[in-house]
C-alpha positions in Angstrom: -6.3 1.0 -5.1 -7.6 0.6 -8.4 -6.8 1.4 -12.4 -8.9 3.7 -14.2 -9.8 4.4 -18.0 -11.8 6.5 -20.5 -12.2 7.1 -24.2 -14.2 10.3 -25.6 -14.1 9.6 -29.7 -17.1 11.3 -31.2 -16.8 8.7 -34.3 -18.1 6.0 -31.4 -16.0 4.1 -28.2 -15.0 0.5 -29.3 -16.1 -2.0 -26.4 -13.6 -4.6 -27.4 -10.9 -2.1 -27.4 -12.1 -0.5 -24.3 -11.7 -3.7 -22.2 -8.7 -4.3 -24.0 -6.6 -1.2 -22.9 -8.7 -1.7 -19.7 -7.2 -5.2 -18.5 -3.4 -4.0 -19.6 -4.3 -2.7 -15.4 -5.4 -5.7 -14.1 -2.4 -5.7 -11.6 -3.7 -2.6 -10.2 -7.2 -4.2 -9.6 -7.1 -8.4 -9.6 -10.9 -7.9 -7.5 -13.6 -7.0 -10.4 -13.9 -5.3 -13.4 -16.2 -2.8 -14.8 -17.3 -0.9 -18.3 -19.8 2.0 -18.7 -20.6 3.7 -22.2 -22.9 6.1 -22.7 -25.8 5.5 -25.0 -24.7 7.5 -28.1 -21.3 5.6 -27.4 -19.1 8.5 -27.6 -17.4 8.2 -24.1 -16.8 4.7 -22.2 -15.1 4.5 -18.8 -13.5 1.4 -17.4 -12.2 0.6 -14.1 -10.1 -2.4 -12.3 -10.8 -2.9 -8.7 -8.8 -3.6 -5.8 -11.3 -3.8 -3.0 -10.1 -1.9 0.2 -13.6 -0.5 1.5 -17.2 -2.2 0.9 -15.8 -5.4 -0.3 -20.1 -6.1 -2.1 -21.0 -5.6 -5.2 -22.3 -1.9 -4.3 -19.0 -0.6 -4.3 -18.3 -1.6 -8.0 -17.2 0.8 -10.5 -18.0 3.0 -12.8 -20.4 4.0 -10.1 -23.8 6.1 -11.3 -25.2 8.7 -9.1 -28.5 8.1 -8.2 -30.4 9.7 -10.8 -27.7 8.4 -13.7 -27.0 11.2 -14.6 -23.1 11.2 -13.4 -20.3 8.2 -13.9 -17.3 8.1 -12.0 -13.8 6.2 -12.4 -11.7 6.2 -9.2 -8.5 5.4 -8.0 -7.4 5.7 -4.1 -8.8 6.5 -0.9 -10.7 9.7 0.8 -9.6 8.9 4.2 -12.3 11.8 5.4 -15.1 10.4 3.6 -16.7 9.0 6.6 -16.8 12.7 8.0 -17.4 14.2 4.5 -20.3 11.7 4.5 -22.1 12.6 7.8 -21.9 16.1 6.4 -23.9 15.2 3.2 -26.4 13.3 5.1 -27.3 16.1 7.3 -27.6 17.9 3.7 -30.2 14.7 2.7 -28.4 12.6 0.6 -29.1 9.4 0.4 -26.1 6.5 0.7 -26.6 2.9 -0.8 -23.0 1.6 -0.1 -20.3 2.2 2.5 -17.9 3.3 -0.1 -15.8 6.3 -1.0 -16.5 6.2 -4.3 -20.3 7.3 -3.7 -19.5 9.9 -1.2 -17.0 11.8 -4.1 -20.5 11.5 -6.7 -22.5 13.4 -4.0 -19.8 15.5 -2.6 -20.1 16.4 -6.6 -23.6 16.8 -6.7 -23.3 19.4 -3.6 -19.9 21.5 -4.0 -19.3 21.2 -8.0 -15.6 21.6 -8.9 -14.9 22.3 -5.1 -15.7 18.9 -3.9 -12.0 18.3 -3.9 -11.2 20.4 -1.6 -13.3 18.8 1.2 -11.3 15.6 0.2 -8.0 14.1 2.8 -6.4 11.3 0.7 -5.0 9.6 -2.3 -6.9 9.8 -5.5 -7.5 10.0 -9.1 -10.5 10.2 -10.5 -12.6 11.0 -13.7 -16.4 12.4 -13.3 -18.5 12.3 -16.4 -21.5 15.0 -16.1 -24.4 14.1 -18.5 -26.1 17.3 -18.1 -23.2 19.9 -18.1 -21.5 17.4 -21.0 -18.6 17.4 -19.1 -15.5 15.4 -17.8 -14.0 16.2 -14.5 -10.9 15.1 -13.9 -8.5 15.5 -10.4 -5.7 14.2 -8.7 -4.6 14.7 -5.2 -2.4 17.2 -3.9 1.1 15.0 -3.6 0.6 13.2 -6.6 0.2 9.9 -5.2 -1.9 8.7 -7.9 -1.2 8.6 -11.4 -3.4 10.0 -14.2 -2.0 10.0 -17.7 -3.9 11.7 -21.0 -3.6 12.2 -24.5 -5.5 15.1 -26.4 -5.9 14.7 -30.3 -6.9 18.9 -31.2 -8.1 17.7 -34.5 -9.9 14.8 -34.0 -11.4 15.8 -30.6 -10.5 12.3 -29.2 -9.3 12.4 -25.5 -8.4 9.3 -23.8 -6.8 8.8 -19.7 -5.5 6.6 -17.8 -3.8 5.6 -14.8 -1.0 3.6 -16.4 0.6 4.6 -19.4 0.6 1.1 -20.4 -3.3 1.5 -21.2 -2.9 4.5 -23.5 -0.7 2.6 -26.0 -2.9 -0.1 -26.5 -4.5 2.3 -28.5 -3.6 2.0 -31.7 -4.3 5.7 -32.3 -1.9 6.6 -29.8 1.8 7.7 -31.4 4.8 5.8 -29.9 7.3 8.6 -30.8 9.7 9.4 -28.3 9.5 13.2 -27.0 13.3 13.9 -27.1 13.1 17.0 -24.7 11.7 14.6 -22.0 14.9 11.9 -23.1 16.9 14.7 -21.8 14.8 15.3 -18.4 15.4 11.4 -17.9 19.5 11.7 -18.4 19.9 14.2 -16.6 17.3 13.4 -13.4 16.6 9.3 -13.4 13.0 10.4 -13.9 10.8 12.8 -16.6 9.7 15.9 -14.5 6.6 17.9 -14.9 4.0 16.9 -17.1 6.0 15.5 -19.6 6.1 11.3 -20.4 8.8 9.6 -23.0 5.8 9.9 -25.6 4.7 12.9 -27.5 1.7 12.6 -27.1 1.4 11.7 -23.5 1.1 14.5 -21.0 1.0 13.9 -17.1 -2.4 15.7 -15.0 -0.4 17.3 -12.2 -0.6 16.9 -8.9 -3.2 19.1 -6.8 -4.4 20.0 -10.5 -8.2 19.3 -12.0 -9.1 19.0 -15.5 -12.7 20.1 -17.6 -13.0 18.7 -21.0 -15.7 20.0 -22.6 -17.7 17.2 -24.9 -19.1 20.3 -27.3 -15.9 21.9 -27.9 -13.4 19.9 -27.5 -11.6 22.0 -25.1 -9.8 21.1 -22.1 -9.4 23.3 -19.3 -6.4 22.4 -16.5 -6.1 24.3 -12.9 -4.3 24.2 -9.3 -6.3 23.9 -6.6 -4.0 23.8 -3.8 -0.5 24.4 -2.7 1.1 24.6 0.5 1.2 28.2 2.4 4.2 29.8 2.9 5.8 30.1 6.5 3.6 33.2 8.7 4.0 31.7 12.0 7.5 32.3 13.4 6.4 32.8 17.0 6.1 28.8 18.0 8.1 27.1 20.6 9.8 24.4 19.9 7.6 22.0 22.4 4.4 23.9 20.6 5.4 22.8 17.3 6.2 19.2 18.9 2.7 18.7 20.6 1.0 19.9 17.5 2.8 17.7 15.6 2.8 14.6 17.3 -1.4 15.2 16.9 -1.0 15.7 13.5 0.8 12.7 12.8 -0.9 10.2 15.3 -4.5 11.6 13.3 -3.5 11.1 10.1 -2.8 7.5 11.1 -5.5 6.9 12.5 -7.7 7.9 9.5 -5.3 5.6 7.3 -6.3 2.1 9.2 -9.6 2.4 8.2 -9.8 -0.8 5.5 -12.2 -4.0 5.6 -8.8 -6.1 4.5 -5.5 -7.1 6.3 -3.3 -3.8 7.2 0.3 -3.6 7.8 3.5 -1.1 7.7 6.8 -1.1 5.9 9.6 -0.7 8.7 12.7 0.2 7.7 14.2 1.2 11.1 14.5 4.4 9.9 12.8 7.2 12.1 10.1 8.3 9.6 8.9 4.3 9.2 9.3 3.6 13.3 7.3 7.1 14.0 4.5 5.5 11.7 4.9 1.8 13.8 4.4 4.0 17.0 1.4 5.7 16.3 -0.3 2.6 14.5 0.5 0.8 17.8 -1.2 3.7 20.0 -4.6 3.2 17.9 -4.1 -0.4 17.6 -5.4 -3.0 20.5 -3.7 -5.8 18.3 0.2 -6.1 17.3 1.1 -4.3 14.2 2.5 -6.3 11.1 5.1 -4.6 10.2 7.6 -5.8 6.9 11.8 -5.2 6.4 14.0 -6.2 3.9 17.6 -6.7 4.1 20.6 -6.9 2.2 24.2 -9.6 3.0 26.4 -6.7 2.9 26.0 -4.8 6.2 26.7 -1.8 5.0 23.5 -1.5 3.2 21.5 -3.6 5.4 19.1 -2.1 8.0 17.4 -5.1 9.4 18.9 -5.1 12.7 16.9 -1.1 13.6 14.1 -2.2 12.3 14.2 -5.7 14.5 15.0 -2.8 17.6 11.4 -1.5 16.9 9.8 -4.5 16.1 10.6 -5.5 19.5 10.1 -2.6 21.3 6.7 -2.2 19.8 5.8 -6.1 19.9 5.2 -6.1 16.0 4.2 -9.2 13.9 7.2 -8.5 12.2 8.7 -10.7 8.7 11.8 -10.3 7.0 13.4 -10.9 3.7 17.1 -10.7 2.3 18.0 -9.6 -1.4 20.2 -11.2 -3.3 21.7 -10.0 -6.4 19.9 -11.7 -8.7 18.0 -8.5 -10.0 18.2 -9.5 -13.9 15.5 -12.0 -13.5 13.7 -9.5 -12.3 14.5 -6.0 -13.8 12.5 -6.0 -16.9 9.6 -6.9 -15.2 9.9 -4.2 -13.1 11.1 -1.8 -16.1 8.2 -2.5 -18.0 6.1 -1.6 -15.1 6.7 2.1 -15.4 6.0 2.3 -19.1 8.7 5.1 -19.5 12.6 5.2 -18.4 12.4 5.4 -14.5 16.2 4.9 -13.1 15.4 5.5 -9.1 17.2 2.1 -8.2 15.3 1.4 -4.9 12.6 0.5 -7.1 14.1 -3.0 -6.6 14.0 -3.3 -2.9 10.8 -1.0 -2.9 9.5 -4.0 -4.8 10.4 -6.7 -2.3 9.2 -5.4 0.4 5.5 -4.7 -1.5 5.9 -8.7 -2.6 6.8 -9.9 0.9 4.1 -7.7 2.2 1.1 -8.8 -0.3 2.1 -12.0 1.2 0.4 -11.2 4.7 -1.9 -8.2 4.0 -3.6 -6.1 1.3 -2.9 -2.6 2.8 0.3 -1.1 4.0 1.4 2.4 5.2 4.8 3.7 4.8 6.8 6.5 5.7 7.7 8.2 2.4 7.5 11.8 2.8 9.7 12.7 5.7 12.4 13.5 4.2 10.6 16.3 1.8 8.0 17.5 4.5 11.0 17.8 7.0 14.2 18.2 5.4 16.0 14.9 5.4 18.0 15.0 2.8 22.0 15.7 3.5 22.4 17.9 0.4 20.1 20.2 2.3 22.6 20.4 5.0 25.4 20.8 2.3 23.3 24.1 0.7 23.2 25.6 3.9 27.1 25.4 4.1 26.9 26.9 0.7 24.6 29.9 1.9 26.8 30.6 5.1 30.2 30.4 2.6 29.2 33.2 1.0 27.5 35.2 3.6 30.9 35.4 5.3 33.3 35.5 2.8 33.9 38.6 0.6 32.8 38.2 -3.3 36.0 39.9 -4.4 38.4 36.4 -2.6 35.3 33.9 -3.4 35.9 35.4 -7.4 39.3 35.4 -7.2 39.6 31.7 -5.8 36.9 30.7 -8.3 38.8 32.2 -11.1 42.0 30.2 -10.1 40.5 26.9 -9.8 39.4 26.9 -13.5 42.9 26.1 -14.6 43.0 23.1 -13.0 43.0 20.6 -16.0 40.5 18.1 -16.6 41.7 15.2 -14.8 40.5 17.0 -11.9 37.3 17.7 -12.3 35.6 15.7 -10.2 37.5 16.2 -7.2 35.0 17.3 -4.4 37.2 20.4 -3.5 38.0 22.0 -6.7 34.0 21.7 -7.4 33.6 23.8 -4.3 36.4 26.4 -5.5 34.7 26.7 -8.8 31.5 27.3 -7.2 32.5 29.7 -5.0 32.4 32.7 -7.8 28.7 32.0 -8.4 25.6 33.5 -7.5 24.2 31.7 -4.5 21.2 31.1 -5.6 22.5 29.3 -9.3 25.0 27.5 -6.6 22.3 26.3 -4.4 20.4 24.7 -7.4 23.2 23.0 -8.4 24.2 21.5 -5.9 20.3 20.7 -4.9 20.1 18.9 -8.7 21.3 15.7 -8.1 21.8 14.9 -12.1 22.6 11.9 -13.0 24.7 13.1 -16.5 25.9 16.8 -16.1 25.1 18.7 -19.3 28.9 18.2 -21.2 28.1 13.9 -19.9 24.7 14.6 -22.2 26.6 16.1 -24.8 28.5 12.9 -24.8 25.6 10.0 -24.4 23.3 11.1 -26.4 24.1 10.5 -30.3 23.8 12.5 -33.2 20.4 11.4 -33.8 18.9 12.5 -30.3 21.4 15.9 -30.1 19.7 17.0 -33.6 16.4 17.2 -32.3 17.7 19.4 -28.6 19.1 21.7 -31.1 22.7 21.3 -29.0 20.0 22.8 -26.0 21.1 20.3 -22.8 20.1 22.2 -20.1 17.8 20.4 -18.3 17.4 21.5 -14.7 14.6 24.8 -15.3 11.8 23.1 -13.7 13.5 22.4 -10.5 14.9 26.2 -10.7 11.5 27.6 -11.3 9.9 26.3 -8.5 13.1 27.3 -6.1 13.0 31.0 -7.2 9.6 31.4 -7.5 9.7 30.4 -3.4 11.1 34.1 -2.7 9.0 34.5 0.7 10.9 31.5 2.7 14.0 30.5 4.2 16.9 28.4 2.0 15.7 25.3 3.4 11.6 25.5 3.0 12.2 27.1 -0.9 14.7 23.9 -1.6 12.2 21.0 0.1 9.2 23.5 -1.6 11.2 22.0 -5.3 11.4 18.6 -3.8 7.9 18.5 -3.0 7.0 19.9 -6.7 9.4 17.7 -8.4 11.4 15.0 -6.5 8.5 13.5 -4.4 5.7 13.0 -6.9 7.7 12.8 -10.6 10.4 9.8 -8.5 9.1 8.9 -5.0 5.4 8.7 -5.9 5.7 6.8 -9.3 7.9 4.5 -7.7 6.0 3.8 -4.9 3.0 3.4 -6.6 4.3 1.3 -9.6 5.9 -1.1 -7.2 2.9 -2.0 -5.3 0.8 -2.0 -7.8 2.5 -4.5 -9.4 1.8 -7.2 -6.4 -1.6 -5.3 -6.1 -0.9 -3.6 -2.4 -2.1 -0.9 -1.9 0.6 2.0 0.3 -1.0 5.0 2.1 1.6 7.5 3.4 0.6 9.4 6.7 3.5 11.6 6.3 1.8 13.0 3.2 -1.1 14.5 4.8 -1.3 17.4 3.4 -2.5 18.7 6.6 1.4 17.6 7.9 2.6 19.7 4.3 0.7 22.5 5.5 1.8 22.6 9.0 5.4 22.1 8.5 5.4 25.0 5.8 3.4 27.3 7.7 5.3 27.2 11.0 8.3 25.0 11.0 11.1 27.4 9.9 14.4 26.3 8.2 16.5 25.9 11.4 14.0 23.5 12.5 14.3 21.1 9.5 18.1 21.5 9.3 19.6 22.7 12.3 23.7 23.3 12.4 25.0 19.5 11.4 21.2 17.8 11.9 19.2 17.1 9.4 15.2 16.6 10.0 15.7 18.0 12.7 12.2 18.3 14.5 11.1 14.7 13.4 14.2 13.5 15.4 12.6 15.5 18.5 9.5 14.0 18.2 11.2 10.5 17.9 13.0 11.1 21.2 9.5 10.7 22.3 8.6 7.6 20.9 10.9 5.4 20.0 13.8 3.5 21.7 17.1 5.0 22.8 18.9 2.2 21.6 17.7 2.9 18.4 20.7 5.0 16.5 18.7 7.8 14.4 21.4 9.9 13.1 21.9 7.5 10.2 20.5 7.7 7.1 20.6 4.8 4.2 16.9 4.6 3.2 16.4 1.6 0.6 19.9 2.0 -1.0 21.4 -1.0 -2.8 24.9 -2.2 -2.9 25.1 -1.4 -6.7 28.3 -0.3 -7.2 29.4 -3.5 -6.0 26.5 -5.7 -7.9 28.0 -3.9 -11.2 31.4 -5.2 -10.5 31.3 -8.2 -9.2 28.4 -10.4 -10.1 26.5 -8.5 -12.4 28.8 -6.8 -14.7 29.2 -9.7 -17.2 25.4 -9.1 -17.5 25.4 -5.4 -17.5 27.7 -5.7 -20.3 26.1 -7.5 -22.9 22.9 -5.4 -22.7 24.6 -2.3 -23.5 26.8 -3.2 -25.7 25.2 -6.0 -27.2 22.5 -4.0 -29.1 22.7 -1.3 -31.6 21.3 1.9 -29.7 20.6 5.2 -31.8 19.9 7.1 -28.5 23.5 6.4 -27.1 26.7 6.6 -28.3 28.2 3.1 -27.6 31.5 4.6 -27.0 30.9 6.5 -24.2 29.3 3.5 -22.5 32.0 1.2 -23.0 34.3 4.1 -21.9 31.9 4.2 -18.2 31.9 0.6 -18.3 35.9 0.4 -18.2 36.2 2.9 -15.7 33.6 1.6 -13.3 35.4 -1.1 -13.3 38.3 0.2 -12.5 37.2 1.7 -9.5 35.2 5.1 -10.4 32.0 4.8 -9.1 29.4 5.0 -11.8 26.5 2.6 -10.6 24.0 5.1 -10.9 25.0 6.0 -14.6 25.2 2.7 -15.6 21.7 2.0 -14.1 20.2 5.3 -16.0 21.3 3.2 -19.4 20.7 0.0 -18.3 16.9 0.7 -17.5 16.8 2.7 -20.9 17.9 -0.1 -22.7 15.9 -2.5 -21.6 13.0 -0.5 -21.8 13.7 0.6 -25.4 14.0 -3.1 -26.3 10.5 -4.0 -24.5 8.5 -1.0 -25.2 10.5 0.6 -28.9 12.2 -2.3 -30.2 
């Protein structure tokens, strides 16, 4: 894993200020450093390594082609490049190194624009073309790996990176808020799409390329991939098993190629112990797998993943977290460069330090839940859908109609929510209930001061993007279209960043077998919706499959994931704490009211952890990154 970089400035690329913006990545890549700029100096890229594959000095970066006519900047790993290599040899290419890098600059050189589709992995890269005058940029299809620009249309000055961190060391680089995206972050924990906090900044998609053309000055951005929708509804349920349990065993196998120390996060959970299987069917040595833990045992999972440590024979380590999280939290804030409130960034942290500790390389099992439909609120949309099959719109109206007169004070019990809903269309109730937000649109109206409401224009609702890709899914069932707007929006804007942030941070690199977007494929082409959820069981096929491989005594129907006891941190040992950051700072974003007034009633026994935590990042991140 690595941290990439590139300036086009007609007016000349600054060398000091290159390496400058360059090492503000060094985390991502502690192993060697490199700068390129051309010889009129009017593009420079930089790169930090972290060396994975051809540890020598042939698989520095920026890498030339053979002829120097190309320069590349690269982040991740093509897990097919040994195959996508053979293939280019039998075409006569030449190869100096046993890196990936060299077989994307010939893959290039062959295919054009349509080398990334050859390409199995995780990856974000930048391909300068000398000839053509061109920069090529791509990322891969999940959005594993981060690529950040910024376009100045007069000046013709494009600059990327893979950290956001990079950009703004550019002096030339505006540190404006974009109040629109502010809004995305209140209402989701995370700033969707390819919007960033800054105005200036724009996200490259996932499974989207980029042409900027050095002439013009224009910029040209596609998709090159999605997944298919479903056209195989024949399969038997043992098919669909036996293919899958290929599937997944391959795309393991192709992620323990490394020339460092490899290991796995285990969790206990079935998508983590399905990944510990089929690492322990390639491997003739014991896996080293990694867990965290918490002293409440309501939250803590460490006993699972001990069930398949031992059932598996695992190297296995373990660490408990305390909550001490406030000498660590703006550490970890500053890490994601924008407001990021996805709280199992903390124990997604500790488990990347105590894993750097024994290896460089470690594969998880994030995915499952998107690929196979994990998540309970899929279960709960399916209720929804049935509701209103079965009941007749003229009672579900009439019911709805009713429970609006409920005052206030009882808004936020869980069955006059459902009454309400029950008059809606099912296809505006489904997305709201999908949404988890974490401030409904009248909480916005209330949290965000006069200052941010007069740029919305009073305009708070947030959820479209999420909507978009749902309806636009017309051709599937309920439960392919809603994990379809997970995998657009959920998965790469929350799981990915914070994935990738974390390790980075401790310089480990995470692969993710699950994410094979041969796996995407498969389970959107052929595993229908009452495969993912069926009646009360969510991921429902992945549980079959673990039947298979993992121990009985291993209870799978739970689900915690890496939850923290947070609610409980916030009123017990952290709340003095909590406290005095937002309330001990004057905050034109918020309105200090409404804090103290969530503040009082956490306290009191409403749960409003995750709330809290959405203004609690923001605040410390406005005072590192604003202030």
């Amino acid at each position: 894993m690595c941290g990439i970089l590139g300036v086009i400035d007609r007016k000349g690329v600054d060398e000091h200020s290159l390496r400058l913006m360059r090492d503000t990545m060094v985390h991502r890549g502690p192993d060697d450093a490199g700068i390129w700029i051309s010889r009129n100096r009017e593009i420079g890229l930089a790169h930090r390594r972290l060396s994975i594959i051809d540890l020598s000095e042939a698989g520095k970066q920026p890498m030339p082609s053979s002829d120097g006519t190309i320069q590349i900047t690269y982040n991740g790993e093509i897990y097919n490049y040994l195959e996508v290599r053979r293939n280019l040899k039998e075409k006569g290419y030449i190869f100096t190194s046993r890196s990936d890098t060299e077989v994307i600059i010939n893959a290039y050189k062959e295919w054009g624009l349509d080398c990334i589709q050859k390409f199995n992995g995780m990856f974000a890269f930048a391909i300068y073309d000398e000839n053509a005058k061109v920069l090529f940029l791509a990322r891969d299809r999940i959005g594993k790996k981060p690529l950040y620009y910024v376009h100045d249309h007069y000046t013709s000055r494009f600059t990327f990176a893979s950290e956001i961190k990079a950009l703004l060391k550019d002096n030339k680089v505006s540190r404006d808020i974009d109040f629109q995206a502010l809004n995305y972050y209140f209402t989701f924990g995370y700033i969707p799409g390819e919007l960033c906090i800054f105005k200036d900044v724009r996200k490259l998609l996932p499974a989207h390329a980029m042409i900027y053309h050095l002439d013009s000055g224009e910029k040209k951005i596609w998709c090159y991939w999605d997944v298919p929708v479903m056209t195989n509804k024949t399969a038997s349920e043992d098919k669909l098993l036996e293919e899958l349990d290929s599937l997944i065993e391959d795309a393991v196998r192709i992620r323990l190629i490394s020339d460092v120390p490899l290991g796995a996060f285990l969790s206990g959970g079935i998508d983590s112990s399905i990944i510990i299987a089929m690492m322990s069917r390639a491997s003739n040595k014991p896996v080293k797998t990694f867990s965290i833990g918490f002293e409440d045992d309501k939250y803590n999972e460490l006993p699972y993943a001990r069930i398949v440590a031992d059932y598996f024979g695992t190297e296995h380590y373990e660490l408990i977290v305390k909550p001490d999280v406030f000498s660590i939290l703006p550490d970890l804030v500053r890490q994601f460069d924008e407001p990021f409130a996805d709280s199992s960034m903390i124990p997604t942290y500790y488990v990347s330090k105590i894993t750097r500790g024994h290896v460089t390389v470690a594969l998880s099992g994030d995915g499952g839940d998107e690929i196979f439909g994990g998540y309970l609120v899929y279960r709960a949309s399916l209720f929804d859908y049935y509701l209103r099959r079965f009941i007749p719109f003229w009672i579900r109206n009439g019911v709805a109609r009713a429970a609006e007169y409920f005052p206030d004070s009882y808004s936020s019990n869980n069955i006059i929510k459902q009454l309400v809903r029950m008059g809606k269309d099912i296809d505006d109730v489904l997305i709201e209930r999908y949404i988890h937000l974490f401030f409904k649109e009248r909480q916005r109206q209330r949290i965000l001061s006069d200052h941010v409401r007069m740029y919305l224009d009073n305009v708070f609702t947030a959820p479209e993007l999420s909507r978009l890709y749902y309806l636009n899914r017309r051709e599937g069932d309920i439960i392919n279209r809603l994990t379809y707007a997970d995998l657009k929006t959920y998965l790469p804007d929350d799981i990915m960043v914070k994935v990738d942030r974390m390790s980075m941070l401790v310089s480990l690199e995470t692969r993710a077998p699950l994410l094979d977007y041969r796996i995407a494929e498969f389970s959107f082409r052929n595993i229908p919706g009452d495969l993912k959820v069926k009646r009360t069981t969510t991921k429902y096929l992945l549980r079959k499959l673990s039947e298979r491989n993992l121990p009985r005594e291993l209870n799978i129907k739970r689900k915690w994931g890496f939850s923290i006891p947070l609610a409980e941190w916030f009123r017990g040992p952290l709340s003095s704490q909590i406290m005095e950051i937002l309330l001990g700072s004057d905050n034109k974003y918020c309105s200090q009211t409404y804090i103290k007034k969530l503040l009082d009633e956490h306290k009191n026994g409403t749960d409003h952890s995750t709330r809290l935590y959405t203004l609690l990042v923001f605040s410390l991140w406005k005072e590192d990154v604003i202030n």
